[in-house]
N, C-alpha and C positions, 0 to 999 in steps of 0.2 A: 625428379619430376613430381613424386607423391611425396605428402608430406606421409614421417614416421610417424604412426599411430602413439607411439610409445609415448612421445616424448611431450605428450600433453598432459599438462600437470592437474591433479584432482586438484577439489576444491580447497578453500581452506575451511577449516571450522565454523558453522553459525555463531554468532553472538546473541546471547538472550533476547533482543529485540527482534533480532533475524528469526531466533524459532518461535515466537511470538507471531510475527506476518505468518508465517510456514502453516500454522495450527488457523491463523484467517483465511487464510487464502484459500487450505483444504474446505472449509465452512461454508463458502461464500456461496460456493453452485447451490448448495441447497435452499436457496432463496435465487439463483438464475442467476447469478452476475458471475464473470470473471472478474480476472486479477491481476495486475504488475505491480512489485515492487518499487521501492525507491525512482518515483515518476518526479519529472521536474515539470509542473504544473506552467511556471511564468519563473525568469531568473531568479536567483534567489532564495527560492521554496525547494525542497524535496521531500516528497511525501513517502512515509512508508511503506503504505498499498493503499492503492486507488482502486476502486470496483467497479463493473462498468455492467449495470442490468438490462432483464432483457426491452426493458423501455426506455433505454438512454440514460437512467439517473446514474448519476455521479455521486461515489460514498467515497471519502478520505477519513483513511483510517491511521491513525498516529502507535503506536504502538511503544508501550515504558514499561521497560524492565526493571527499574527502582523510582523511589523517591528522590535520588539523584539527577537520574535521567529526567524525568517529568520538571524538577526545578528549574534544569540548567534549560529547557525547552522556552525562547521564548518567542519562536515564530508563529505561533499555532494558530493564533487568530487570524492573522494574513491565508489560512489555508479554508475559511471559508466561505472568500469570495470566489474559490473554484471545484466549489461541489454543493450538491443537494443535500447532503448530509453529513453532516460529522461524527467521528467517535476515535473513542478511546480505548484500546486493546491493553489488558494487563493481566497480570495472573493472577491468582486466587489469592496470595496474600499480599498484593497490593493494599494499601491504605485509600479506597477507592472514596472517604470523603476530603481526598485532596481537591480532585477532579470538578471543573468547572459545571455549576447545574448549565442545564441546555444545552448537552452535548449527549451524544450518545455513549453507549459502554458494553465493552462486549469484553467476556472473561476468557483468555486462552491459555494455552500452550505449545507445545511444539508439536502436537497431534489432533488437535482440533479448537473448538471455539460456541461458545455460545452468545447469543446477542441479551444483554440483559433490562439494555435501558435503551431505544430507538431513539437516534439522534431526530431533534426538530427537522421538520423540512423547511428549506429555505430552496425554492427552485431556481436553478441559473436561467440568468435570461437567454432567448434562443441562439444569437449568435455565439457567447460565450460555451455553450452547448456544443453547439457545432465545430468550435475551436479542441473542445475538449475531446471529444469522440474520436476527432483527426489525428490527436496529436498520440492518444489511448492505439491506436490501430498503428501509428507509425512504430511508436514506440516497443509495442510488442511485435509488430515484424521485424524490427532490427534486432531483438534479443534471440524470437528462434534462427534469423540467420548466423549469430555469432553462437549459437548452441550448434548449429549443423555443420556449420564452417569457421571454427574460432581461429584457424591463420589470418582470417580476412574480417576484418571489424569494419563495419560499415562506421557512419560517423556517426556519432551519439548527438 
């Protein structure tokens, strides 16, 4: 009748991008916004952390763990026609003049973050907004439910 506590598996290890989001996402309240991970904005896209402030703006945050990673990246621009802001999360010895001018940048790690360059504002229009905020609040209610109840996965 109960499921066995036991027999839930820990996680598996971060990936340097993963403790990259982990060091934003701790960051982000101090400027008011929360945070989800890997959000699917419109098919197609998955963004690394999405922010969501306490006056609806929408920040998409991409986060590159080498010059690898940032190369082989090339949906990036598609990401923002679903936010107010964009940026680039890397770590201190990123080659940070790869990075596109007019984009944001913020320096992390797996423990926190600093914002160094404010990505331009480009505001979403209001219905897009509204789409967005929806889908922000669906999304993180289906993640604490599969954190409080992971036998039962709602549909993603």
């Amino acid at each position: 009748m109960f499921a066995d506590m036991t027999q839930i598996s820990s996680p598996s290890p971060m990936q340097p991008g993963q403790l990259l989001a982990r060091g934003v996402c701790r960051h982000m309240p101090a400027y008011g916004f929360v945070t989800i991970e890997e959000f699917v904005p419109t098919r197609g896209l998955r963004v690394d952390v999405m922010a969501l402030g306490p006056k609806g703006e929408v920040w998409v945050i991409e986060c590159k763990s080498s010059r690898a990673d940032f190369a082989s990246d090339q949906k990036w621009q598609g990401y923002l026609d679903w936010c107010d802001r964009y940026f680039w999360a890397v770590d201190a010895d990123f080659p940070t003049d790869l990075l596109p001018e007019g984009t944001g940048l913020i320096i992390a790690d797996a423990f926190d973050a600093e914002i160094i360059r404010m990505g331009p504002e480009d505001k979403l229009a209001p219905a897009r907004r509204k789409v967005m905020v929806q889908k922000f609040a669906q999304h993180a209610a289906r993640r604490l439910h599969a954190l409080r109840d992971p036998g039962v996965s709602p549909l993603f």
